[in-house]
C-alpha positions in Angstrom: 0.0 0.0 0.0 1.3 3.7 -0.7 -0.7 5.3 1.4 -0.5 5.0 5.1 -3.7 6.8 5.6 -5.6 3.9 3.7 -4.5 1.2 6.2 -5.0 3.7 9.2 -8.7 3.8 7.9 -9.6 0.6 6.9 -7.9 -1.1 9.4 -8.0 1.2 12.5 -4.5 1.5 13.6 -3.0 4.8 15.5 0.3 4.0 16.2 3.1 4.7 13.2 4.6 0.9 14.1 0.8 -0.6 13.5 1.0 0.9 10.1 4.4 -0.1 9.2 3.4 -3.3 10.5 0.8 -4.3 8.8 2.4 -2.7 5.4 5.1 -5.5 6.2 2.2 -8.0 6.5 0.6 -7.3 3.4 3.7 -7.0 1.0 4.7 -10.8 2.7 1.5 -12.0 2.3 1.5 -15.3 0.0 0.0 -15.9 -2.8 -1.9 -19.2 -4.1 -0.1 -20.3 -7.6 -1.8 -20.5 -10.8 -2.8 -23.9 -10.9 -4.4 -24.0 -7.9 -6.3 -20.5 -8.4 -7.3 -22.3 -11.8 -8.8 -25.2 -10.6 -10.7 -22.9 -7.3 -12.0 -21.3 -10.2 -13.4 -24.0 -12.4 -14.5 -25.6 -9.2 -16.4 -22.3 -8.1 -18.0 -22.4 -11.6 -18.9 -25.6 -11.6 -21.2 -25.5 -8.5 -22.4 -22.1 -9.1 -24.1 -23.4 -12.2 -27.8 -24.6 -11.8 -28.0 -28.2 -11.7 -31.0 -30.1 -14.4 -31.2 -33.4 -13.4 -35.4 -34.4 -14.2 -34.5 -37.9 -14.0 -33.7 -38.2 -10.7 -36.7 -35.9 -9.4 -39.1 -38.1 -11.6 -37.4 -41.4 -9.6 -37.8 -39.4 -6.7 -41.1 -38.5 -7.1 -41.8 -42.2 -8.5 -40.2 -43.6 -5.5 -42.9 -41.5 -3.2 -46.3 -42.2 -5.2 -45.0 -46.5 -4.9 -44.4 -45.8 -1.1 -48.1 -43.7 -0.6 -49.7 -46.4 -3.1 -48.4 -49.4 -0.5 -49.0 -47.7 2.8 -52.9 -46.7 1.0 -52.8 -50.6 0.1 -51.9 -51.8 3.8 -54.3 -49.9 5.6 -57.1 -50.6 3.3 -56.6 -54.1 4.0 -55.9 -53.3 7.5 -59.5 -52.3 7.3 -61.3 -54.8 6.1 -60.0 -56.9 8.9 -56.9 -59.0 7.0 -53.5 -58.3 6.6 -51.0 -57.5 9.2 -52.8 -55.1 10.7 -56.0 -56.8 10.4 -57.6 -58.1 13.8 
């Protein structure tokens, strides 16, 4: 940073050592390589895009009407006194 005055305000600091310390800081500071700021970004991209996938929420949905159909089946024969339930 150039300016002193920008790291006083952003970061709060009074004291003249404060500044020149966190000057230090920041020009030290590492930096991720290419490759790895590649594949952050293709993996960032990747889940930021909206995900399609009809089959599986048809197979999901499916997978719900069996389950309702079976427990409508069970108790209806529940009711007319057979079944496992039946007494």
């Amino acid at each position: 940073m150039s300016d002193p005055h920008d790291i006083r305000d952003e970061l709060g600091l009074d004291a003249p050592e404060d500044v020149a310390l966190a000057e230090r800081l920041l020009a030290a500071r590492p930096l991720p390589g290419p490759a790895f700021r590649g594949r952050l970004r293709r993996l960032l991209e990747a889940r930021s895009r909206p995900v399609d996938r009809p089959a599986r929420v048809r197979a999901l949905i499916a997978g719900c009407a069996a389950a309702g159909a079976l427990l409508l089946l069970v108790g209806a024969v529940s009711a007319a006194g057979a079944g496992p339930l039946g007494g």
